[in-house]
MARMAR-776316 format. One record per residue: residue number from 0; residue in one letter; x negated, y negated, z of N, C-alpha, C in turn. Coordinates in pm, whole numbers, plus 50000, padded with zeros to 5 digits. Each point is the difference from the previous one (the first is absolute). Example, Ala and Ser with C-alpha at 12.3 -4.5 7.8 and 13.67 -1.06 7.14 Angstrom:
// residues 2
+-----+------+-------+-------+-------+-------+-------+-------+-------+-------+-------+
|  nr | rest |   nc1 |   nc2 |   nc3 |  cac1 |  cac2 |  cac3 |   cc1 |   cc2 |   cc3 |
+-----+------+-------+-------+-------+-------+-------+-------+-------+-------+-------+
|   0 |    A | 48681 | 50569 | 50780 | 50089 | 49881 | 50000 | 49910 | 49880 | 50000 |
|   1 |    S | 50035 | 49895 | 49928 | 49918 | 49881 | 50006 | 50077 | 49891 | 50073 |
+-----+------+-------+-------+-------+-------+-------+-------+-------+-------+-------+
***
This chain:
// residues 67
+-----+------+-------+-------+-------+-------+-------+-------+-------+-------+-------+
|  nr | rest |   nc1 |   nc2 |   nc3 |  cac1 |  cac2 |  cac3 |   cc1 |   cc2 |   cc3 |
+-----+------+-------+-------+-------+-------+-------+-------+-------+-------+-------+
|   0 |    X | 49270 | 49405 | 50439 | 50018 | 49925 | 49879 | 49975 | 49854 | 50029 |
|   1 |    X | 49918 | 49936 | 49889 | 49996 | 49890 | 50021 | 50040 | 49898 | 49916 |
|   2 |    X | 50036 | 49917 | 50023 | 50091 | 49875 | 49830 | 49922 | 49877 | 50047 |
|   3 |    X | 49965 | 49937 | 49897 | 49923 | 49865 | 49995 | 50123 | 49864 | 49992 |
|   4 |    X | 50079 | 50040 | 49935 | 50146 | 49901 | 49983 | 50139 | 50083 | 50015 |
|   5 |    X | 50104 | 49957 | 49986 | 50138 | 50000 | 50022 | 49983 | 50123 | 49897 |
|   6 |    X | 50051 | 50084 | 49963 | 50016 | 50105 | 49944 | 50145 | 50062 | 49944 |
|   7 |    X | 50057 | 50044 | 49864 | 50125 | 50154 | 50008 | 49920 | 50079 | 50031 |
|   8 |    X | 50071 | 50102 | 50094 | 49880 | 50135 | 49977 | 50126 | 50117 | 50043 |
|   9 |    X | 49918 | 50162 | 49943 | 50123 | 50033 | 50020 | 49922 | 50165 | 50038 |
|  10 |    X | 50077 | 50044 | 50166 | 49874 | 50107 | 50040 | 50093 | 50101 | 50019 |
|  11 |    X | 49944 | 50110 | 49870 | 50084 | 50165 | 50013 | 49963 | 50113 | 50029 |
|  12 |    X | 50055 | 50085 | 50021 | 49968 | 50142 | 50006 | 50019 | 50056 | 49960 |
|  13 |    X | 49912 | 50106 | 49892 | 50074 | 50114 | 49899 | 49981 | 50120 | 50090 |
|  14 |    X | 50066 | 50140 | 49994 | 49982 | 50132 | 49959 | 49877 | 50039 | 49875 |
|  15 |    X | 49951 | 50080 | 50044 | 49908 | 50055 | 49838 | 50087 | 50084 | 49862 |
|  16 |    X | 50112 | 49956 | 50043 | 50085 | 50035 | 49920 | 50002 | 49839 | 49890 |
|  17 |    X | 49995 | 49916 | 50099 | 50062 | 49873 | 49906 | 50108 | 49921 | 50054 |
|  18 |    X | 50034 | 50096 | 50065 | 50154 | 49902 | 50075 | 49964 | 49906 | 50126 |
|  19 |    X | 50025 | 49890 | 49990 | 50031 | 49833 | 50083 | 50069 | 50059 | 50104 |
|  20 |    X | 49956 | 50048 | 50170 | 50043 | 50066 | 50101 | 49981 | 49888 | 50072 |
|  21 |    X | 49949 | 49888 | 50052 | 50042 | 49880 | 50081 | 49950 | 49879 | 49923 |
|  22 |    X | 50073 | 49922 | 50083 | 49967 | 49825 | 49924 | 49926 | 49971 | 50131 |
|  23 |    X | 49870 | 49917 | 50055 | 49978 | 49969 | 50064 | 49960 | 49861 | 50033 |
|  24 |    X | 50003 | 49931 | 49873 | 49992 | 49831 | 49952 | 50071 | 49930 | 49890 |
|  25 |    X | 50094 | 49947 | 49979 | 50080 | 49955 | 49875 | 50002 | 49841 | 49996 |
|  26 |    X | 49909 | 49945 | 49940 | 50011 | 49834 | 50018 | 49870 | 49911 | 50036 |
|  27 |    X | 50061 | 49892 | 50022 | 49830 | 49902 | 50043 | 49940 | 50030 | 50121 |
|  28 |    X | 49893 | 50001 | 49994 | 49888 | 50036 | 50125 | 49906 | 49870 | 50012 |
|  29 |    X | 50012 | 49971 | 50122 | 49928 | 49848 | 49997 | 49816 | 50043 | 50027 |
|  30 |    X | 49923 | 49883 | 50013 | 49885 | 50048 | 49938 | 49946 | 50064 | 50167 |
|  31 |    X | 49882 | 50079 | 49988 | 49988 | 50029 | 50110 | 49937 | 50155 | 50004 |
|  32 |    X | 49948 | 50101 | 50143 | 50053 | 50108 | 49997 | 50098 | 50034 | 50043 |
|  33 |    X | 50031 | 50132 | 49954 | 50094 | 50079 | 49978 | 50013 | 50123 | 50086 |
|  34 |    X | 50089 | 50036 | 50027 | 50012 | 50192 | 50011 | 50117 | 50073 | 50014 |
|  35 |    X | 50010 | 50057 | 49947 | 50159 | 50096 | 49976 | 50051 | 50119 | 50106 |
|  36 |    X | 50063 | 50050 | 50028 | 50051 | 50105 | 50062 | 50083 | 50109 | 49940 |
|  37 |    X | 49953 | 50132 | 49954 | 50179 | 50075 | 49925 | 50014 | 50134 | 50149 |
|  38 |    X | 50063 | 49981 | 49993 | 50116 | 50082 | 50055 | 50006 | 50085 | 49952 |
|  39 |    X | 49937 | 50101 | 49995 | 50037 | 50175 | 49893 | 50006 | 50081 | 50109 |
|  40 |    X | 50084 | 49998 | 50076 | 50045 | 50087 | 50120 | 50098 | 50101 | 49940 |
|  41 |    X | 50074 | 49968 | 49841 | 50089 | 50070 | 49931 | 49922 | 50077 | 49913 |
|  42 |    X | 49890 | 49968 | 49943 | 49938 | 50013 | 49925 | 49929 | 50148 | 49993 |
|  43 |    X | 49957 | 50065 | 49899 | 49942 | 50151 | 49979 | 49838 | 49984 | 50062 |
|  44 |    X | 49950 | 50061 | 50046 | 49887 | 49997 | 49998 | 49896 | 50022 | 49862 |
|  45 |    X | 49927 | 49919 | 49942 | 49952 | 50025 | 49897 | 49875 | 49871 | 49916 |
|  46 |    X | 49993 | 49967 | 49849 | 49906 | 49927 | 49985 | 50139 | 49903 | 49919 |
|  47 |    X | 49902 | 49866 | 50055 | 50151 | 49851 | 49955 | 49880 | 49882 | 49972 |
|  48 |    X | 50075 | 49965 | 49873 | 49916 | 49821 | 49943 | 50088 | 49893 | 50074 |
|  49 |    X | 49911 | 49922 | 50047 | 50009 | 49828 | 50021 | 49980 | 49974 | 49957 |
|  50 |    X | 50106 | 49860 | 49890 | 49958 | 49943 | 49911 | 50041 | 49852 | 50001 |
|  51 |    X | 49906 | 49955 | 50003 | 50022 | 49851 | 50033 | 49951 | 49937 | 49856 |
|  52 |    X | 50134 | 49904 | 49985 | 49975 | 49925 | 49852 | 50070 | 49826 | 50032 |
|  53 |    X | 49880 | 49937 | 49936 | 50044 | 49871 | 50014 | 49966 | 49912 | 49841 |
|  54 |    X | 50020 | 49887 | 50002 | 50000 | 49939 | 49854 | 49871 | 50007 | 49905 |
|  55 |    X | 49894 | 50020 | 50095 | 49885 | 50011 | 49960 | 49900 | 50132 | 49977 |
|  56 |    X | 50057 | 50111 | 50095 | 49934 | 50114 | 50066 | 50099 | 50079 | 50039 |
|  57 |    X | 49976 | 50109 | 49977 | 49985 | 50161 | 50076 | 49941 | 50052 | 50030 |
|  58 |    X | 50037 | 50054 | 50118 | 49871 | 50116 | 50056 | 50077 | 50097 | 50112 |
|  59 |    X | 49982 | 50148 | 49968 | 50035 | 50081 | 50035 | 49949 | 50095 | 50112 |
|  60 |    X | 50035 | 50037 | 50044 | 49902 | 50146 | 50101 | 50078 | 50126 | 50086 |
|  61 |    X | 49940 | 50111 | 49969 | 50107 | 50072 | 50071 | 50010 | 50038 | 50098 |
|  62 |    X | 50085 | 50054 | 50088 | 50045 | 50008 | 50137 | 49983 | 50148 | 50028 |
|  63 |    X | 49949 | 50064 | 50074 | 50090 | 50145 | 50015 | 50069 | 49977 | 50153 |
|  64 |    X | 50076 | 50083 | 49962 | 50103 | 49991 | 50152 | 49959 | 50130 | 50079 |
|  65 |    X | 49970 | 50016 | 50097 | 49993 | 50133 | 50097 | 50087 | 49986 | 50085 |
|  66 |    X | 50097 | 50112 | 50040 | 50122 | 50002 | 50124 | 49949 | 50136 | 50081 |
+-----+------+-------+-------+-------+-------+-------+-------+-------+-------+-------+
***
Protein backbone atom coordinates (compact mmCIF):
# COMPACT_ATOMS: atom_id res chain seq x y z
CA UNK A 1 0.00 0.00 0.00
CA UNK A 2 0.98 3.20 -0.82
CA UNK A 3 -0.29 6.94 0.67
CA UNK A 4 0.88 10.15 -0.92
CA UNK A 5 -0.04 12.23 2.49
CA UNK A 6 -0.94 11.67 6.18
CA UNK A 7 -4.01 9.60 5.85
CA UNK A 8 -7.47 7.90 8.30
CA UNK A 9 -7.46 4.63 6.88
CA UNK A 10 -9.03 1.70 8.14
CA UNK A 11 -7.77 -2.14 7.06
CA UNK A 12 -10.39 -5.21 7.56
CA UNK A 13 -11.18 -8.54 7.14
CA UNK A 14 -14.46 -10.06 6.30
CA UNK A 15 -15.67 -13.82 6.19
CA UNK A 16 -17.83 -14.37 2.90
CA UNK A 17 -20.39 -14.41 5.17
CA UNK A 18 -20.03 -10.60 5.97
CA UNK A 19 -18.74 -10.71 9.36
CA UNK A 20 -15.59 -8.13 10.43
CA UNK A 21 -13.10 -11.24 11.71
CA UNK A 22 -9.88 -8.93 12.31
CA UNK A 23 -9.03 -5.22 12.51
CA UNK A 24 -5.69 -4.87 11.05
CA UNK A 25 -5.39 -0.84 10.75
CA UNK A 26 -7.62 1.68 12.77
CA UNK A 27 -6.37 5.35 12.38
CA UNK A 28 -3.73 7.70 10.65
CA UNK A 29 -1.16 6.18 8.39
CA UNK A 30 1.58 8.53 7.56
CA UNK A 31 2.43 8.94 3.91
CA UNK A 32 4.58 6.35 2.50
CA UNK A 33 4.60 2.45 1.77
CA UNK A 34 2.88 0.25 3.58
CA UNK A 35 2.34 -3.47 4.53
CA UNK A 36 0.20 -5.35 6.89
CA UNK A 37 0.47 -8.69 8.57
CA UNK A 38 -2.90 -10.90 9.88
CA UNK A 39 -2.40 -13.54 11.93
CA UNK A 40 -5.17 -16.19 10.95
CA UNK A 41 -3.44 -18.98 12.73
CA UNK A 42 -7.18 -19.14 14.45
CA UNK A 43 -8.72 -18.73 11.48
CA UNK A 44 -10.85 -21.50 9.09
CA UNK A 45 -9.26 -22.23 6.12
CA UNK A 46 -11.22 -20.66 3.33
CA UNK A 47 -11.96 -17.45 0.88
CA UNK A 48 -11.61 -13.73 3.04
CA UNK A 49 -11.89 -9.81 1.74
CA UNK A 50 -9.26 -7.12 2.56
CA UNK A 51 -10.66 -4.11 2.72
CA UNK A 52 -8.94 -1.13 2.92
CA UNK A 53 -10.90 2.24 3.11
CA UNK A 54 -9.63 5.66 3.46
CA UNK A 55 -11.27 9.29 2.98
CA UNK A 56 -10.90 9.18 -0.55
CA UNK A 57 -10.78 5.38 -1.73
CA UNK A 58 -11.47 1.81 -1.37
CA UNK A 59 -10.14 -1.01 -2.66
CA UNK A 60 -10.61 -4.48 -1.89
CA UNK A 61 -9.12 -8.04 -2.76
CA UNK A 62 -9.50 -11.39 -1.66
CA UNK A 63 -7.37 -13.65 0.28
CA UNK A 64 -7.77 -17.40 0.33
CA UNK A 65 -6.22 -19.00 3.25
CA UNK A 66 -4.67 -22.63 2.75
CA UNK A 67 -3.62 -24.63 6.14
Amino acid sequence: MKFLNRVKSVLLIYDLSGREVAVLHKGDIEAGVHSATWNASLMAAGVYICNLSGPAHTSSTKIILVK
